[in-house]
Each structure stands twice: as C-alpha cells, then as structure tokens.
N, C-alpha and C positions, 0 to 999 in steps of 0.2 A: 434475490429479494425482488418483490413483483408489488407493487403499489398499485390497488383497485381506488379509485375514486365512489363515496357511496353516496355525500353531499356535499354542492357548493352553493353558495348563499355569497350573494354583493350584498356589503351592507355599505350605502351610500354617503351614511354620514359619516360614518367614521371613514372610508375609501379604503376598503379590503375587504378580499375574500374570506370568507371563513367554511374551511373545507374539513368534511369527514372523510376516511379512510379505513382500509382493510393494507392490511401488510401482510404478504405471506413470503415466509423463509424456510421454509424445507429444508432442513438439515446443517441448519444457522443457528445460535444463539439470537436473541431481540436484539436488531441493528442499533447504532449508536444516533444521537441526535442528528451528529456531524453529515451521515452517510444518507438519512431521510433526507436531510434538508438539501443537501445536493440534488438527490432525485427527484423529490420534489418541484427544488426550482427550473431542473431540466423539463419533467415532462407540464409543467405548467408556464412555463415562457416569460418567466418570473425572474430580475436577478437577484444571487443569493442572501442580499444584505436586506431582504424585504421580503424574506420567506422567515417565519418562527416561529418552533414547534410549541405548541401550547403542553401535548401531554403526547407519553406513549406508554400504552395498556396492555399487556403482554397477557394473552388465555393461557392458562395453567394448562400442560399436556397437549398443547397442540401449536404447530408452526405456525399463527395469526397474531394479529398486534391489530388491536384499535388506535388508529390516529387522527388528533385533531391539531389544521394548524391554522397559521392567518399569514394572508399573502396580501402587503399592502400596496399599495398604488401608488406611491410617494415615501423614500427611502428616510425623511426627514419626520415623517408619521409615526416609523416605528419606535423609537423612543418618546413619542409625545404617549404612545396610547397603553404599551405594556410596560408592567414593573421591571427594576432593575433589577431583582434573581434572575427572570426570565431573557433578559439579557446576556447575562452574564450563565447561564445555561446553555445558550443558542451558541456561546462566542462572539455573541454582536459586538459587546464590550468587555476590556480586561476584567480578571478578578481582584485587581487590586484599585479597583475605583470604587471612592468610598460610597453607600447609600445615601441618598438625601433623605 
C-alpha cells in the first residue's frame, strides 16, 4: 500500500489538517481504516489518536482508493469537532458508547 498525498489544507480555526489522497494497492483488496490510519499517522508526524479517516473510495477495476482525512493539532479537538459514528469507525471510541 503506497499513500500519494494530492492535498493539504490547515484550517486554523478549527487546528487540523485536512488532507486528500490517492492509495494504491496492487494486488490488495481496499486497505482497512485501521491500516490507513497507522500510515497516515507515520508518514505525516501525527500521533494516531489525532489522525481520522473521514471517507475511503475505492475505483471500480483498478488498485486506487480516494482518501480524505483530518489530522488534528490538539487530541482533545477530535471529539469536539467530528460525530460519534466517525469515532466509533476510526476506533477512537468504544462501540458500546451510547450517542448523545
């Protein structure tokens, strides 16, 4: 799995990144949330509890995925700013915590 960066964008007010992506896996099934966001947070210098995938887009017939995530600046941010699916999608939080 090879992670092209294609945009990043600081948005100040909110204190994160919000980064585009190309994923290519060659003779992979579309990688798991889990394994982006590891990579992610490695080659972005990010630790992993302030890295969350927003979406991954998998091209029909061809080894590429579209990804968009958000890499925040403040690990106390991320639950102010994304919902709790997307939480509880990333693993930031259990699934047994109920929605507000």
């Amino acid at each position: 799995m090879e992670i092209t960066i294609t945009e990043e964008k600081h948005n100040p007010l909110i204190g994160r990144n919000e980064v585009k992506a190309l994923i290519t896996h060659l003779g992979e099934i579309t990688p798991t949330r889990e394994a982006v966001r590891s990579k992610i947070a490695a080659q972005m210098n990010f630790d992993l509890e302030r890295v969350v995938i927003q979406e991954i887009v998998g091209h029909f017939g061809e080894p590429k995925s579209q990804l968009i995530v958000h890499c925040y600046d403040k690990a106390e941010d991320v639950s102010v700013f994304e919902p709790k699916f997307r939480l509880k999608r990333n693993k930031i939080i259990a699934d047994d915590q109920k929605e507000d």
